[in-house]
N, C-alpha and C positions, 0 to 999 in steps of 0.2 A: 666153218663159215657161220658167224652170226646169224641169226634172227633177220637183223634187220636186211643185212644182202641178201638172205634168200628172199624177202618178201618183196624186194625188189625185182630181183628175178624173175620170181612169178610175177609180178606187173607186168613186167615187160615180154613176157613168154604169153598172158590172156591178151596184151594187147593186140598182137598176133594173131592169133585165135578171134578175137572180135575182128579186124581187116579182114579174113576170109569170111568168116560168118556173113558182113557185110557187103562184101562180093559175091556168096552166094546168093545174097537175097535180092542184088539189084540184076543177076544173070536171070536166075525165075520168074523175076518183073518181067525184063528182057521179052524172054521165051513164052511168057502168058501163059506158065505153068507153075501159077504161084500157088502152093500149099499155107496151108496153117502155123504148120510146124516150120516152115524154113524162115518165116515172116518170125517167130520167135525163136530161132535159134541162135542171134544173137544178144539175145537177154542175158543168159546164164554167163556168159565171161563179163557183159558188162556190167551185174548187178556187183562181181566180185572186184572189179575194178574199181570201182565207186570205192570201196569199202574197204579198196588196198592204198588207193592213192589220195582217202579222207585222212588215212591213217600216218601217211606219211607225211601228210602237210600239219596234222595237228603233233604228232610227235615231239617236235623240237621244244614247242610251245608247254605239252605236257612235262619234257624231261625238265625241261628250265627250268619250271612251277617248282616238278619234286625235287631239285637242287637248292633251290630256294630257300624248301623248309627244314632241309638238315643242319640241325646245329654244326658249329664250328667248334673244333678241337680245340 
């Protein structure tokens, strides 16, 4: 498996993980037994998300660039 399907994967495996994150934290609302930590515990998968799915929208645009500047045989 490439690089890039796995990085895919994992997006899609945190985005996951962020949709509970954020069900646990509107249940706590909910229940008026909101903590600190559960109010942040949907940071950590979406800080990575940001930073997986920046990465795959600039990619193409990157790869293109470096194709770009390789001389022709």
């Amino acid at each position: 498996m490439t690089w890039t399907l796995r990085l895919r994967q994992v997006h899609r495996w945190l985005s996951i993980v962020f949709v509970l994150a954020v069900i646990a934290n509107l249940l706590a609302l909910a229940t008026k037994s909101q903590a600190a930590w559960i109010g942040f515990l949907a940071l950590a998968p979406l800080i990575v998300l940001m930073l997986t799915g920046l990465w795959m929208f600039f990619a193409p645009y990157v790869g293109r660039r470096r194709g770009a500047l390789v001389p022709a045989e």
